[in-house]
VODREN-286576 format. One record per atom (N, C-alpha, C): z, x, y; residue number from 1; atom name. Coordinates in steps of 0.2 Angstrom, whole numbers, padded with zeros to 4 digits, m for minus. Example, Ala and Ser with C-alpha at 12.3 -4.5 7.8 and 13.67 -1.06 7.14 Angstrom:
// residues 2
ZADREN    pz    px    py   n atom
ZADREN  0039  0066 m0028   1    N
ZADREN  0039  0062 m0022   1   CA
ZADREN  0039  0066 m0016   1    C
ZADREN  0035  0064 m0011   2    N
ZADREN  0036  0068 m0005   2   CA
ZADREN  0039  0064  0000   2    C
//
This chain:
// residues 35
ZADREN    pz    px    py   n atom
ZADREN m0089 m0055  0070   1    N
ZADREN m0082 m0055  0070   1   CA
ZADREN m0080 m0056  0063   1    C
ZADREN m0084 m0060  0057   2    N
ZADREN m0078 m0062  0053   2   CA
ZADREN m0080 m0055  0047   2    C
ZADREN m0089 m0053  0047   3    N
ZADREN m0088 m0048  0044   3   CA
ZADREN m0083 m0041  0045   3    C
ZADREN m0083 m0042  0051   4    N
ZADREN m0077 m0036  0054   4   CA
ZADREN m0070 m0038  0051   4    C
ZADREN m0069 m0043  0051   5    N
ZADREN m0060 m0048  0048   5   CA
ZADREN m0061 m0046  0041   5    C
ZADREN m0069 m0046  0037   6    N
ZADREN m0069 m0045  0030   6   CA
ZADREN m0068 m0039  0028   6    C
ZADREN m0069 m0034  0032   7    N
ZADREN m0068 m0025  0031   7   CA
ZADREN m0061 m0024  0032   7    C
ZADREN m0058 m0027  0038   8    N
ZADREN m0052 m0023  0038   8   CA
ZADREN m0047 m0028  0034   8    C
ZADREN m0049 m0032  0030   9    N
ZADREN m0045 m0035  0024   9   CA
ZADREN m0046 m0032  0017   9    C
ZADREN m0053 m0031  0017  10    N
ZADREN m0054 m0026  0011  10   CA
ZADREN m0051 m0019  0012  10    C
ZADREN m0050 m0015  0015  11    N
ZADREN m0049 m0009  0018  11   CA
ZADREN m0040 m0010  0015  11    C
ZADREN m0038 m0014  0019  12    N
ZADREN m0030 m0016  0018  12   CA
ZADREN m0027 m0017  0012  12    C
ZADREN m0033 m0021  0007  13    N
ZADREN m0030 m0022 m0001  13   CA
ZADREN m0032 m0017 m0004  13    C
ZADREN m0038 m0012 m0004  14    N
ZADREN m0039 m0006 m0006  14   CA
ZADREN m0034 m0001 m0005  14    C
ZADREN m0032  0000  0002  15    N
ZADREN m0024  0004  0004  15   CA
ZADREN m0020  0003  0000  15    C
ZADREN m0019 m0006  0000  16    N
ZADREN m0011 m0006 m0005  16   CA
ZADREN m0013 m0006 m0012  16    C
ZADREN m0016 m0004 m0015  17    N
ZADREN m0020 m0004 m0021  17   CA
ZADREN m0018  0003 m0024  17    C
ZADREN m0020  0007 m0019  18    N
ZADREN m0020  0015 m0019  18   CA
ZADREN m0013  0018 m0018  18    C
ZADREN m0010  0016 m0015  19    N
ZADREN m0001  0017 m0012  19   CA
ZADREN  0004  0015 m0016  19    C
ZADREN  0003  0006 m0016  20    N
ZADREN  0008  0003 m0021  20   CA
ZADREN  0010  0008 m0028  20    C
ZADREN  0006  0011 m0031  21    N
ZADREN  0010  0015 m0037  21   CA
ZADREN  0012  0020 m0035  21    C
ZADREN  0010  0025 m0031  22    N
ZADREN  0014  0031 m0028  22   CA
ZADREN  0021  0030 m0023  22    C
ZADREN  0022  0024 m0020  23    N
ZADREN  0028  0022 m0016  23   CA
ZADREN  0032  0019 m0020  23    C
ZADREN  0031  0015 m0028  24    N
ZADREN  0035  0014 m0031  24   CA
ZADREN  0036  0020 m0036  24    C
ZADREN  0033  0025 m0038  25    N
ZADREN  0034  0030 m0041  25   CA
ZADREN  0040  0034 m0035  25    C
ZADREN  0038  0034 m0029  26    N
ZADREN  0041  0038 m0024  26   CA
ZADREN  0048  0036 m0025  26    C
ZADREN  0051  0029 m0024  27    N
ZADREN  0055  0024 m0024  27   CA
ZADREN  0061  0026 m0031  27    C
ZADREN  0058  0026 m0036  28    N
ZADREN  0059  0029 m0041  28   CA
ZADREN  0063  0036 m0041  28    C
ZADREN  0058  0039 m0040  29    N
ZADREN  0061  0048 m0038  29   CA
ZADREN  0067  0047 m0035  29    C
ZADREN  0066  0044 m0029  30    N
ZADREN  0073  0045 m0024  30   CA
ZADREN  0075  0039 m0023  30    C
ZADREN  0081  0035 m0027  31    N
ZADREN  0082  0028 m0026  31   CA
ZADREN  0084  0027 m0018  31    C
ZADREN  0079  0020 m0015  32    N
ZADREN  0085  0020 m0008  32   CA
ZADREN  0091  0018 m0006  32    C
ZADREN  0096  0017 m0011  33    N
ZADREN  0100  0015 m0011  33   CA
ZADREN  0105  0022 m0011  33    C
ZADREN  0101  0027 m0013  34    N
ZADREN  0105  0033 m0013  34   CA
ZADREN  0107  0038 m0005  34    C
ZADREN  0104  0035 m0002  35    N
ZADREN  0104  0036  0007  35   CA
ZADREN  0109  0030  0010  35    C
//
């Protein structure tokens, strides 16, 4: 169980890793305040 708890933790920080700069780029492009 806890190696399983230690993949889907690493998996999650890799995801926001890989994302966090294209949703702040994305964010960027089309302010949300402009919605």
């Amino acid at each position: 169980m806890t190696e399983f708890m230690l993949s889907v933790s690493h998996n999650l920080v890799m995801f926001t890793w890989y994302t966090a700069p294209l949703v702040s780029l994305g964010i960027h492009d089309q302010p949300l305040s402009e919605e």
